[in-house]
GUMAR-562976 format. One record per residue (C-alpha): chain; residue number from 1; x, y, z. Coordinates in nm, 3 decimals, decimal comma. Layout:
BEGIN
R | A | NUM | X | Y | Z
...
//
This chain:
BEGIN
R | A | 1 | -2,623 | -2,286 | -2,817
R | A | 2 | -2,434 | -2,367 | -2,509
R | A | 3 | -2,133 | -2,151 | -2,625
R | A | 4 | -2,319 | -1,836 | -2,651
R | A | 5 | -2,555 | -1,902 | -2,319
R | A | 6 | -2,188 | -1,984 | -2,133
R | A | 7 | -1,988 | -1,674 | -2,270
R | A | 8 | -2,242 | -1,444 | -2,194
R | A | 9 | -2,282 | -1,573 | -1,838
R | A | 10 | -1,880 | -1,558 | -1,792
R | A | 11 | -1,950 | -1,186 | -1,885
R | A | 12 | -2,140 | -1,124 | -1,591
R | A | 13 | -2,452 | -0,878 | -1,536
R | A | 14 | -2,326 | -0,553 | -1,518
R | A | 15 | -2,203 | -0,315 | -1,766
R | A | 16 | -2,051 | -0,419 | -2,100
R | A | 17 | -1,715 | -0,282 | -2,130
R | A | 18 | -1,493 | -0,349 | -2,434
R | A | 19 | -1,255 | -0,569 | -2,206
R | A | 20 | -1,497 | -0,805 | -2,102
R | A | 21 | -1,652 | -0,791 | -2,443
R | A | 22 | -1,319 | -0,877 | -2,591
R | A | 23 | -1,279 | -1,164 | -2,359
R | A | 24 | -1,611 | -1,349 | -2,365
R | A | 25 | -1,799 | -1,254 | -2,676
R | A | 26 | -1,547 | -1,192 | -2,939
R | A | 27 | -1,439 | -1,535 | -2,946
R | A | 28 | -1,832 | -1,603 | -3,051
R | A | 29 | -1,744 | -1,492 | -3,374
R | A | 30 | -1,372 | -1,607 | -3,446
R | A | 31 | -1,412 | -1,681 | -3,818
R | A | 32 | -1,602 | -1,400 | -3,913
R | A | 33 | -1,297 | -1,120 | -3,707
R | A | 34 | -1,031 | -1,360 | -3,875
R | A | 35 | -1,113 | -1,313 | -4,228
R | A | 36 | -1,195 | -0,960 | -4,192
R | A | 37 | -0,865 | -0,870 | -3,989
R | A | 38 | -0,720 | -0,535 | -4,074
R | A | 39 | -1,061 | -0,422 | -4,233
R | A | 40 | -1,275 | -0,224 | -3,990
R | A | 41 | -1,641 | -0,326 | -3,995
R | A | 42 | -1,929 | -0,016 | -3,940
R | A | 43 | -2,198 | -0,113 | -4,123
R | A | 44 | -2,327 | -0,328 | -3,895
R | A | 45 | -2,667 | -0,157 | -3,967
R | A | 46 | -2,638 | -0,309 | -4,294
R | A | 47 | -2,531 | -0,611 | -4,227
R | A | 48 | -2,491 | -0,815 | -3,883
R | A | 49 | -2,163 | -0,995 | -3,847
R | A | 50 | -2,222 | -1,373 | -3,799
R | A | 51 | -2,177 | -1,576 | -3,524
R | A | 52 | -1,967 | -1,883 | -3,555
R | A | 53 | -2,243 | -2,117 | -3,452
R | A | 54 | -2,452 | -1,987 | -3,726
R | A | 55 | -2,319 | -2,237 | -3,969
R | A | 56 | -2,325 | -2,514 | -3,758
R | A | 57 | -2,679 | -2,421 | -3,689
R | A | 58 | -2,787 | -2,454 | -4,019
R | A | 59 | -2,615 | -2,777 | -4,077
R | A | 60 | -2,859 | -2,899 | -3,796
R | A | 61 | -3,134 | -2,799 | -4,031
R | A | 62 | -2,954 | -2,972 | -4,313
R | A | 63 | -2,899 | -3,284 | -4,163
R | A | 64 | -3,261 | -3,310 | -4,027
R | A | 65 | -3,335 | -3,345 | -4,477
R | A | 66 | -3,038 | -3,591 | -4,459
R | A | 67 | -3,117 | -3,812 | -4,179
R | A | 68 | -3,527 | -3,791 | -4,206
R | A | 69 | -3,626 | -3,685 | -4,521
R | A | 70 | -4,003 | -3,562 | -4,480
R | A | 71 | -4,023 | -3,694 | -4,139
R | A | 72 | -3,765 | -3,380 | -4,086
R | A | 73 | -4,090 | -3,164 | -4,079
R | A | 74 | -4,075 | -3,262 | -3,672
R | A | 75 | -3,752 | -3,101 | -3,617
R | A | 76 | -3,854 | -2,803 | -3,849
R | A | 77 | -4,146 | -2,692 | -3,703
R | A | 78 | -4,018 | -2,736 | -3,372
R | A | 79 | -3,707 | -2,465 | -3,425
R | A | 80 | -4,002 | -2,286 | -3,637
R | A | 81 | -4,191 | -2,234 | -3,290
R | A | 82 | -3,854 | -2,156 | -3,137
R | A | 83 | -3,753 | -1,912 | -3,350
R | A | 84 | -4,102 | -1,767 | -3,295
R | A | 85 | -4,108 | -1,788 | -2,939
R | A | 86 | -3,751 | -1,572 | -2,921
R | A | 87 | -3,864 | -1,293 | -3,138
R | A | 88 | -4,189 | -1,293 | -2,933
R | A | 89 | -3,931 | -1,211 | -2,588
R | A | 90 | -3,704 | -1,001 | -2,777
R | A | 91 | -4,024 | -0,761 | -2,921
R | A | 92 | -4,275 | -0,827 | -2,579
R | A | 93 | -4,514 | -0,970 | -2,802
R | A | 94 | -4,807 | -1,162 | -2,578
R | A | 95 | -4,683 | -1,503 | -2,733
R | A | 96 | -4,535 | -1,702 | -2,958
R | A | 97 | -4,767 | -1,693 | -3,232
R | A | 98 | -4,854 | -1,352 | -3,209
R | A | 99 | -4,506 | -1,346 | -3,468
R | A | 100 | -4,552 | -1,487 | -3,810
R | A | 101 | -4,227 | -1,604 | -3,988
R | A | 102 | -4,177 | -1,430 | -4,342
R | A | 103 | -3,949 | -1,424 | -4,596
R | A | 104 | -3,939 | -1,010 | -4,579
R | A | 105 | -4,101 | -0,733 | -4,418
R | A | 106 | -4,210 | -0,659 | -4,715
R | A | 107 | -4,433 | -0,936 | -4,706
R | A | 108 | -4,554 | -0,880 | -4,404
R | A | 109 | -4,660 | -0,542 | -4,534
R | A | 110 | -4,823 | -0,758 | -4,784
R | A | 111 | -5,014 | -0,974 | -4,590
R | A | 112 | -5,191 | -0,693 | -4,412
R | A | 113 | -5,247 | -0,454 | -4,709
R | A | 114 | -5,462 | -0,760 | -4,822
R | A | 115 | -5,739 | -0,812 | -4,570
R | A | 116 | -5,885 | -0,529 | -4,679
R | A | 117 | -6,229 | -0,574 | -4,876
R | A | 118 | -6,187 | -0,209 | -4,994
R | A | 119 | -5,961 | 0,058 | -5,080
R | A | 120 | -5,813 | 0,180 | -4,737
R | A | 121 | -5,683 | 0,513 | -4,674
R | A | 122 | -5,277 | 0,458 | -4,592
R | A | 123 | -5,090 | 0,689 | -4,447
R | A | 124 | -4,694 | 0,619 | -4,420
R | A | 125 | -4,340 | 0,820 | -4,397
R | A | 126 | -4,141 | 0,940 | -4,699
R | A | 127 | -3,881 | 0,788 | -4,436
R | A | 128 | -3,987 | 0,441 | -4,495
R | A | 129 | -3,713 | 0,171 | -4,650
R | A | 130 | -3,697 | 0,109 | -5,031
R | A | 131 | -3,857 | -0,211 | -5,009
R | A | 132 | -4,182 | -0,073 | -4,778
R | A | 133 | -4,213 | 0,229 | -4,985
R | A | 134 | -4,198 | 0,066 | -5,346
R | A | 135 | -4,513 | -0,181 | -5,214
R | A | 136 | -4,713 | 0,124 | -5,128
R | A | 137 | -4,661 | 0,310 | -5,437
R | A | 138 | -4,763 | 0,002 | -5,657
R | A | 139 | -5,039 | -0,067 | -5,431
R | A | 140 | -5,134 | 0,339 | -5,486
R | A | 141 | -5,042 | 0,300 | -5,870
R | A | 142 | -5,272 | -0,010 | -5,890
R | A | 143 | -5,581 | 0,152 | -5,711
R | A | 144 | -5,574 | -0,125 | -5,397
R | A | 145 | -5,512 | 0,204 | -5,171
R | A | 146 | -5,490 | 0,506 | -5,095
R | A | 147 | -5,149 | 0,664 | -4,996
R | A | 148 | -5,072 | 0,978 | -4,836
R | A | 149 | -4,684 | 1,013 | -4,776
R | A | 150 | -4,541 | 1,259 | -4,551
R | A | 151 | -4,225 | 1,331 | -4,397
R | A | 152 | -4,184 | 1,158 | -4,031
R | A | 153 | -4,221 | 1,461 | -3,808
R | A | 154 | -4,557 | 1,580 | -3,986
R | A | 155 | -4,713 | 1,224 | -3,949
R | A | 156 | -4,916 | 1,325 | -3,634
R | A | 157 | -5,057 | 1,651 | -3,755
R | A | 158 | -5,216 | 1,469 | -4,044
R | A | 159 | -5,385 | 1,257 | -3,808
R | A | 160 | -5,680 | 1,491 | -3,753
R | A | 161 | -5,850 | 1,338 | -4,015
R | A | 162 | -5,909 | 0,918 | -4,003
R | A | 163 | -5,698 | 0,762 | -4,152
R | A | 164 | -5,723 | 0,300 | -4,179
R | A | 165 | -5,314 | 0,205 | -4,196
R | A | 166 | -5,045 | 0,375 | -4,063
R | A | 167 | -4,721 | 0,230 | -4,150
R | A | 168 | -4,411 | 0,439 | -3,979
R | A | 169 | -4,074 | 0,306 | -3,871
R | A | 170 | -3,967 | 0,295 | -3,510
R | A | 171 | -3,586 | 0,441 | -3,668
R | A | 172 | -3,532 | 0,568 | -3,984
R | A | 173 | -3,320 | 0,386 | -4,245
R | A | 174 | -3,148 | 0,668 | -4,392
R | A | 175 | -3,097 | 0,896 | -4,100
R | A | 176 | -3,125 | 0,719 | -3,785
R | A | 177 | -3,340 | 0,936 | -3,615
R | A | 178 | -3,616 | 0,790 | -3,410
R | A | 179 | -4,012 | 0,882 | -3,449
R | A | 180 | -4,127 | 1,128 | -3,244
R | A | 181 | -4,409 | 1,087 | -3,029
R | A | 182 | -4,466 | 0,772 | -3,153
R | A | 183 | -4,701 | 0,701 | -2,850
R | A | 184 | -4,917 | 0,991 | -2,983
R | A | 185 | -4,900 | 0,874 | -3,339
R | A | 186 | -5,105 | 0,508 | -3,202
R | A | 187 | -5,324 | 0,675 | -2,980
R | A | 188 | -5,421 | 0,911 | -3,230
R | A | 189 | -5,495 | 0,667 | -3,518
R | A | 190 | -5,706 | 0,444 | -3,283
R | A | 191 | -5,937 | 0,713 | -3,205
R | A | 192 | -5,955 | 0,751 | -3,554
R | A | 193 | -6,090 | 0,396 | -3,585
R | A | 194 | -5,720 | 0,281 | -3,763
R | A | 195 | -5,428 | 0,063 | -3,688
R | A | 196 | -5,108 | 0,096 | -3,704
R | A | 197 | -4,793 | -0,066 | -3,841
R | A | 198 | -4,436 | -0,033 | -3,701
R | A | 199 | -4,115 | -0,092 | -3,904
R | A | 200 | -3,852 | -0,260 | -3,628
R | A | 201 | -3,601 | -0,363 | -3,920
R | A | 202 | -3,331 | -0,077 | -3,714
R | A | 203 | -3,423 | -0,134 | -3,369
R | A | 204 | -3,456 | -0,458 | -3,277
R | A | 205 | -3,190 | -0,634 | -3,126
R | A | 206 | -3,009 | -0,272 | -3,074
R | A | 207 | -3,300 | -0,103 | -2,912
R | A | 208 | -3,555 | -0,210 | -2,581
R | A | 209 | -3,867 | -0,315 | -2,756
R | A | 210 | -4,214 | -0,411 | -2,655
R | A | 211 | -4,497 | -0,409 | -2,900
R | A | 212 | -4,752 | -0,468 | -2,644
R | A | 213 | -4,648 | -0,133 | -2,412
R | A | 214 | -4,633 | 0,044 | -2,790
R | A | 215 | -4,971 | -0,095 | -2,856
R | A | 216 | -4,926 | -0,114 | -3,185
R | A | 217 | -5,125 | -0,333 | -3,446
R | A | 218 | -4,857 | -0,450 | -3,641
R | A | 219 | -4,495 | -0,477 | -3,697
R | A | 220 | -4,277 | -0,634 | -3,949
R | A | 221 | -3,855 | -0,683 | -3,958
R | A | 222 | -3,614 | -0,894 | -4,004
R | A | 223 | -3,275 | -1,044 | -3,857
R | A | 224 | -3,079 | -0,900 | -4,156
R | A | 225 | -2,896 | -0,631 | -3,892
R | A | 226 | -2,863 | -0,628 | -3,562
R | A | 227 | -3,019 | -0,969 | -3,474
R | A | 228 | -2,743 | -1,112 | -3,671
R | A | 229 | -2,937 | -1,335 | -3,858
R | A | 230 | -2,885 | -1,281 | -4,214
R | A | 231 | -3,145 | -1,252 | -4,482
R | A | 232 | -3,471 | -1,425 | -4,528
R | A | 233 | -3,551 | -1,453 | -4,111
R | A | 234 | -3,802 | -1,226 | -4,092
R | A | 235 | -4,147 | -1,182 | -3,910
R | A | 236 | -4,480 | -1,037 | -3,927
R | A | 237 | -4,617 | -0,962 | -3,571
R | A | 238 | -4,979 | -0,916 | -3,550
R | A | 239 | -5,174 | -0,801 | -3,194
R | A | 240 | -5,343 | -1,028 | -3,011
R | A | 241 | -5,687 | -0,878 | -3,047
R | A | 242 | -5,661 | -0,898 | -3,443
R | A | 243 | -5,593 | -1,281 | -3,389
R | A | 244 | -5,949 | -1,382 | -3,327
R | A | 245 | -5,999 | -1,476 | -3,657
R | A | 246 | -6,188 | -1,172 | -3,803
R | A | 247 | -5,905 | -1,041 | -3,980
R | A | 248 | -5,807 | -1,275 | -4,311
R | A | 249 | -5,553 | -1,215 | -4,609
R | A | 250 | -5,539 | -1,294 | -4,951
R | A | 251 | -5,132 | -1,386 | -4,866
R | A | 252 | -5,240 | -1,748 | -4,776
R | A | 253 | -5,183 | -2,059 | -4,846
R | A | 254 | -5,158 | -2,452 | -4,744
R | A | 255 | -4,965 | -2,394 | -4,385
R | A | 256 | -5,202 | -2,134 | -4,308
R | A | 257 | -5,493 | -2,405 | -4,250
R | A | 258 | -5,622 | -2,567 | -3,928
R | A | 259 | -5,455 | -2,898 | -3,975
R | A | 260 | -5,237 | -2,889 | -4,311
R | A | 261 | -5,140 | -3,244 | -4,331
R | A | 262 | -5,478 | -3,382 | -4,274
R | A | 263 | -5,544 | -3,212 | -4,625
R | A | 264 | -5,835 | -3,142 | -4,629
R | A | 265 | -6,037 | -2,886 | -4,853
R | A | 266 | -6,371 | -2,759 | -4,687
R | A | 267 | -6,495 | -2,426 | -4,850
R | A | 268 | -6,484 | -2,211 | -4,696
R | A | 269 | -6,144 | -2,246 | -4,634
R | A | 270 | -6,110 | -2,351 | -4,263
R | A | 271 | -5,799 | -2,130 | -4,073
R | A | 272 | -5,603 | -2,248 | -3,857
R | A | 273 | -5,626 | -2,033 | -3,525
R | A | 274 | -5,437 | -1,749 | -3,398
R | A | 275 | -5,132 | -1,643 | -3,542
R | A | 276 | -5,080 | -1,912 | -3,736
R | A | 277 | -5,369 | -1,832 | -3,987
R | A | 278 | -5,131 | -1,541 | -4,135
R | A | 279 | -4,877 | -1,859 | -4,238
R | A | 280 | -4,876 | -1,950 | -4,618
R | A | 281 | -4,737 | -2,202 | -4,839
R | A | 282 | -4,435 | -2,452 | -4,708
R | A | 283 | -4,188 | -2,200 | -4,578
R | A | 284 | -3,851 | -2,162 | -4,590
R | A | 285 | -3,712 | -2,356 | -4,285
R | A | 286 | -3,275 | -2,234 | -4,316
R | A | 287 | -3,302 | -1,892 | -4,280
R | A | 288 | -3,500 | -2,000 | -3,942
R | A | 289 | -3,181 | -2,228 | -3,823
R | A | 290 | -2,946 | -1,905 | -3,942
R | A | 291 | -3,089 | -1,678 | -3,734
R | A | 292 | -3,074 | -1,878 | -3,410
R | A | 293 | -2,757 | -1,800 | -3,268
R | A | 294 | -2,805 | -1,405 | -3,299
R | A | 295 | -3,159 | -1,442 | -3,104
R | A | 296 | -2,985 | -1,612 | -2,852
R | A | 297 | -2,710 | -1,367 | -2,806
R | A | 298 | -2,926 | -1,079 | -2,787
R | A | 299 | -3,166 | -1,274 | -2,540
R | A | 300 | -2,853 | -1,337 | -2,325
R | A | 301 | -2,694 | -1,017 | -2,353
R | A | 302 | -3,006 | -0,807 | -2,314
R | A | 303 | -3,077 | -0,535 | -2,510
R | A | 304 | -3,091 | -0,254 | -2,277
R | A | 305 | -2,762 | -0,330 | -2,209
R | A | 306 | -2,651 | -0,373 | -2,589
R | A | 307 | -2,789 | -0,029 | -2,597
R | A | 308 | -2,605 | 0,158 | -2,331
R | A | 309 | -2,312 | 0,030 | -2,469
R | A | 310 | -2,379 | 0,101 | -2,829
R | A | 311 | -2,494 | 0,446 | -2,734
R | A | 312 | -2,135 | 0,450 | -2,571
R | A | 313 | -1,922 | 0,371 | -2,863
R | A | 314 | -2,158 | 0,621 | -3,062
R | A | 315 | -2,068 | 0,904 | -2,824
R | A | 316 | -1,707 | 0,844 | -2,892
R | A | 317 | -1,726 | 0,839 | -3,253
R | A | 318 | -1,919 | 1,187 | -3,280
R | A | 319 | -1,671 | 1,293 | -3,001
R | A | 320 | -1,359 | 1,223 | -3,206
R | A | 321 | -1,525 | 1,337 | -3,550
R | A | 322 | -1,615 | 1,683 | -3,385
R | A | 323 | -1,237 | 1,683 | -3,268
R | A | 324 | -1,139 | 1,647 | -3,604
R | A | 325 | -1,391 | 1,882 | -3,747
R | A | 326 | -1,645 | 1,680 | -3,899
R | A | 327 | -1,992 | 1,732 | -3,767
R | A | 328 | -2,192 | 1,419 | -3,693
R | A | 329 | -2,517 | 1,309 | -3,538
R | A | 330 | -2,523 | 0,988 | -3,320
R | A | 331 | -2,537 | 0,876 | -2,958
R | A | 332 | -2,859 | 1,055 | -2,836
R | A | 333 | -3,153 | 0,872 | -2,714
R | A | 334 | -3,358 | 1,026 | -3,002
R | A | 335 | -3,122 | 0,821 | -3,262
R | A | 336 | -3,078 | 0,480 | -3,324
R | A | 337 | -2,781 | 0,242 | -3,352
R | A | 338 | -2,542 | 0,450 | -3,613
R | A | 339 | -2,389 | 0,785 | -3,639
R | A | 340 | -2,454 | 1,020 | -3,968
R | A | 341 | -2,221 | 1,272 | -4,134
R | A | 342 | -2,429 | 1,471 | -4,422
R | A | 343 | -2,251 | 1,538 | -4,715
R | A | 344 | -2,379 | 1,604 | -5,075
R | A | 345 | -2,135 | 1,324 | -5,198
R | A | 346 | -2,193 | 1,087 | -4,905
R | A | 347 | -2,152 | 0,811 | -5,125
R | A | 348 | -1,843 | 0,860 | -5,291
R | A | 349 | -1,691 | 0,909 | -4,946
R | A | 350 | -1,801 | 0,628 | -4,849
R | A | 351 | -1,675 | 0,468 | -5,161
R | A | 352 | -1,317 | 0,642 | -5,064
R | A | 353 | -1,322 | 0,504 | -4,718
R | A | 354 | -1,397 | 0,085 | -4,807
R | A | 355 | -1,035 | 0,178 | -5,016
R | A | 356 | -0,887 | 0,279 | -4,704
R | A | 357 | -1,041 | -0,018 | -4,573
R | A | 358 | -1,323 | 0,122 | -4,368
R | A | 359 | -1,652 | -0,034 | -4,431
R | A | 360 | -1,956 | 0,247 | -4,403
R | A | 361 | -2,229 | 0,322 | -4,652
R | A | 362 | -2,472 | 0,600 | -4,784
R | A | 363 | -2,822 | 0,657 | -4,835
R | A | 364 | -2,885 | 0,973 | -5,021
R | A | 365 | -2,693 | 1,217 | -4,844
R | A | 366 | -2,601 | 1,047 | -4,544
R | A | 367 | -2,325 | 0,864 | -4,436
R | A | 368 | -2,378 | 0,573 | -4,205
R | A | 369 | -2,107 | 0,452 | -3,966
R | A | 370 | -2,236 | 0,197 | -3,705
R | A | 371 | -1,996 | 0,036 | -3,450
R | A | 372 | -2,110 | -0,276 | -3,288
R | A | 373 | -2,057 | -0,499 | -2,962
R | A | 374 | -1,711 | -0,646 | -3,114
R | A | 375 | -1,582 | -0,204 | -3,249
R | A | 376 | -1,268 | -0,171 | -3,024
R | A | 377 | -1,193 | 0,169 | -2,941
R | A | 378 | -0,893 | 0,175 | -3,139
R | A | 379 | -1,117 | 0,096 | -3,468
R | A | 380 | -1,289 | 0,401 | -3,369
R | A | 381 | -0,971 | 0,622 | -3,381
R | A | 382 | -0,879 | 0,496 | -3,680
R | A | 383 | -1,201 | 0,509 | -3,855
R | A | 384 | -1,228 | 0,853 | -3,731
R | A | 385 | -0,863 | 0,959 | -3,886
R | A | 386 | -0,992 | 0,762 | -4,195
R | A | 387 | -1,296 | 0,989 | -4,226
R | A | 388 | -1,112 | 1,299 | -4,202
R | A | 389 | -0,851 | 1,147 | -4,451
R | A | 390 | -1,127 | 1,077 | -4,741
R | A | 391 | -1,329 | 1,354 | -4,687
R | A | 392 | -1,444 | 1,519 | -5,028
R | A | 393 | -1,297 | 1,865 | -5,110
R | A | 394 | -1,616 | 1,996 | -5,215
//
C-alpha cells in the first residue's frame, strides 16, 4: 500500500510521460515485466497486468484464516468496505454501499433482472459482452423478459416507445467505440418511466467516470482489465434512490439480512438497509484482497490523467500503422482504451502476431491492440512493424 501511494507521489502531478512512468511506476510491477521480458503485452483490455503487491495482498487475506480462523470475518469485512469505498471514488458513486461486491457483472445483471414481479420490457445492444448478452437471451428464451436487441447507435430512436431496462455499455467490447449520446439515452428512458443499466467493464479505471453526473440506475463491472484486479472483483452499483428498500431481488441470501450473525429468521425476511440488502450468501473475500493494489494505483494516479496518456500512446500506434499502411481506429475521444484494425481474419492475425511474440486478440472481425501505462514507445514500433509483418494476404 505504501509502495504504490509513495511511487505515485515521486511521480509528481503533472503529465505522465513514459520517463517518469518508467522511473516510478514500472518498478510497481517488477515480477510481472520480468517474466514477460522480450514479449510485448497489448491486451491489456483483456487482461490487466498485476501489480507486485497483489500477491502479498492476498496473503494478508490468507493469513487473517491462518491466524483467526472465523474471528478473521473482522479483517474481511473491513477490506470488504474498503474495497467498496474505492470503487465508490473511482465510479462517483454517492457512497460506499451504493457498490455491491459480486462475483461477475453478470450477476449483477442478475440481481436486477430479478426484482421484477413481471415480465419487463428490456431493451439492450447487440454490442453487449458474451456474458451480458447470453443472460438476456435465456432470460428472453425462458419468458422472464422481454428483449429487444439493437445495434448501439439505434438504441435512442427506439426509445419513443417505454421501455422498463435498458442495459447498454459505456464502451463496446468488440470495437471500442463509445455510446453515443449516452446522456440522451437516460434521459429518454426516465421519461419513459424506465431505468437504466451501464456496462463499465472497458472504462473504468481507463476512462473519467461518475455514475451520479450519468444518472444512471445501475452499473455492473469488474477489475478483470484496467483496474488490474484480476477475476472475480466485481461490483453491482445501484442509485441511491433505488436503495430505500422498495426494490428487492430474488439473488439473496444470508449476508443480505439486517444483522446476519444474530441469525435470526423473521418472515418476512427482514433486509438489511441500503446497499447492503443486494449482498447474498458468504462471499468470496480473495478476489477482494487481489484487487486492492490496482484500486489504489488508479486512485493515486487519477484517471483523467491515465487517460490523456493512454489516448497518447493510442495516437501513436494508429500514427505508425497508417505509416505503414494499415488503417486503424483508436485515440479519439469517441473510443475507448484500445486501437482496432478490421480484418475478415482478425483472429488468425492475431494468432500470427502472439508467434512473433506480440500479445493482441480478436473479437469477430476486429483486432484489439491496447497499450497501457508500462507500453514504451519502442514496444509500439515494434508492435507496429510486427503488424505489418503478419498481416494476412487476403
Amino acid at each position: 500500500m505504501t509502495d504504490v501511494n509513495a511511487a505515485v507521489a515521486a511521480l509528481g502531478d503533472g503529465p505522465l510521460t513514459e520517463a517518469r512512468v518508467q522511473r516510478h511506476v514500472a518498478p510497481l510491477f517488477s515480477r510481472v515485466l520480468e517474466q514477460w521480458r522480450g514479449r510485448i503485452y497489448l491486451a491489456n483490455h483483456s487482461l490487466g497486468r498485476p501489480l507486485d503487491a497483489t500477491e502479498s495482498d492476498v496473503r494478508e487475506g490468507l493469513a487473517a484464516w491462518y491466524a483467526h480462523m472465523g474471528g478473521a470475518w473482522d479483517a474481511w469485512l473491513d477490506e470488504m468496505r474498503a474495497y467498496r469505498t474505492r470503487l465508490a471514488r473511482l465510479m462517483g458513486a454517492a457512497r460506499f454501499d451504493c457498490v455491491v461486491p459480486k462475483a461477475s457483472a453478470g450477476q449483477g445483471l442478475r440481481a436486477i433482472l430479478n426484482t421484477y414481479d413481471t415480465v419487463p420490457h428490456v431493451l439492450a445492444t447487440r454490442g453487449e459482452f458474451d456474458s451480458l448478452d447470453l443472460i438476456l437471451r435465456e432470460y428472453a428464451r425462458r419468458g422472464r423478459i422481454a428483449l429487444t436487441l439493437l445495434d448501439p447507435d439505434d438504441v435512442l430512436g427506439a426509445l419513443d416507445a417505454p421501455v422498463d431496462l435498458v442495459v447498454v455499455s459505456h464502451v463496446m467490447f468488440n470495437t471500442g467505440a463509445r455510446v453515443s449520446n449516452l446522456d440522451e439515452i437516460v434521459a429518454r428512458t426516465h421519461r419513459g418511466g424506465g431505468l437504466v443499466m451501464l456496462d463499465l467493464y472497458h472504462s473504468l479505471g481507463v476512462i473519467p467516470v461518475d455514475v451520479a453526473e450519468m444518472d444512471v440506475d445501475f452499473a455492473v463491472g469488474g477489475s478483470y482489465k484496467y483496474l488490474r484486479g484480476g477475476p472475480g472483483a466485481c461490483f453491482l452499483y445501484v442509485a441511491p434512490p433505488h436503495l430505500d428498500g422498495r426494490l428487492r431481488t430474488l439473488d439473496t441470501g444470508w449476508f443480505a439480512k439486517r444483522d446476519p450473525f444474530a441469525y435470526l429468521r423473521p418472515d418476512p425476511p427482514v433486509l438489511a438497509e441500503g446497499g447492503d440488502a443486494f449482498l447474498e450468501s458468504t462471499p468470496a473475500v480473495l478476489p477482494i484482497y487481489q484487487a486492492r493494489a490496482g484500486q489504489l494505483l488508479m486512485l493515486a494516479l487519477r484517471v483523467d490523467r491515465v487517460r490523456a496518456y493512454s489516448l497518447a500512446l493510442q495516437q501513436t500506434l494508429v500514427a505508425l500503422l497508417a505509416q505503414r499502411g494499415v488503417a486503424a481506429q483508436g485515440g479519439t475521444d469517441d473510443r475507448g482504451a484500445f486501437v482496432i484494425v478490421t480484418h475478415p481474419q482478425a483472429e488468425a492475425w492475431s494468432d500470427a502476431l502472439a508467434v512473433a511474440e506480440v500479445v493482441t486478440d480478436a473479437r469477430g472481425p476486429y483486432l484489439r491492440l491496447c497499450p497501457d501505462l508500462l507500453t514504451t514507445e519502442a514496444e509500439i514500433v515494434a508492435a507496429a512493424d510486427a503488424v505489418v509483418a503478419t498481416r494476412p494476404r487476403s
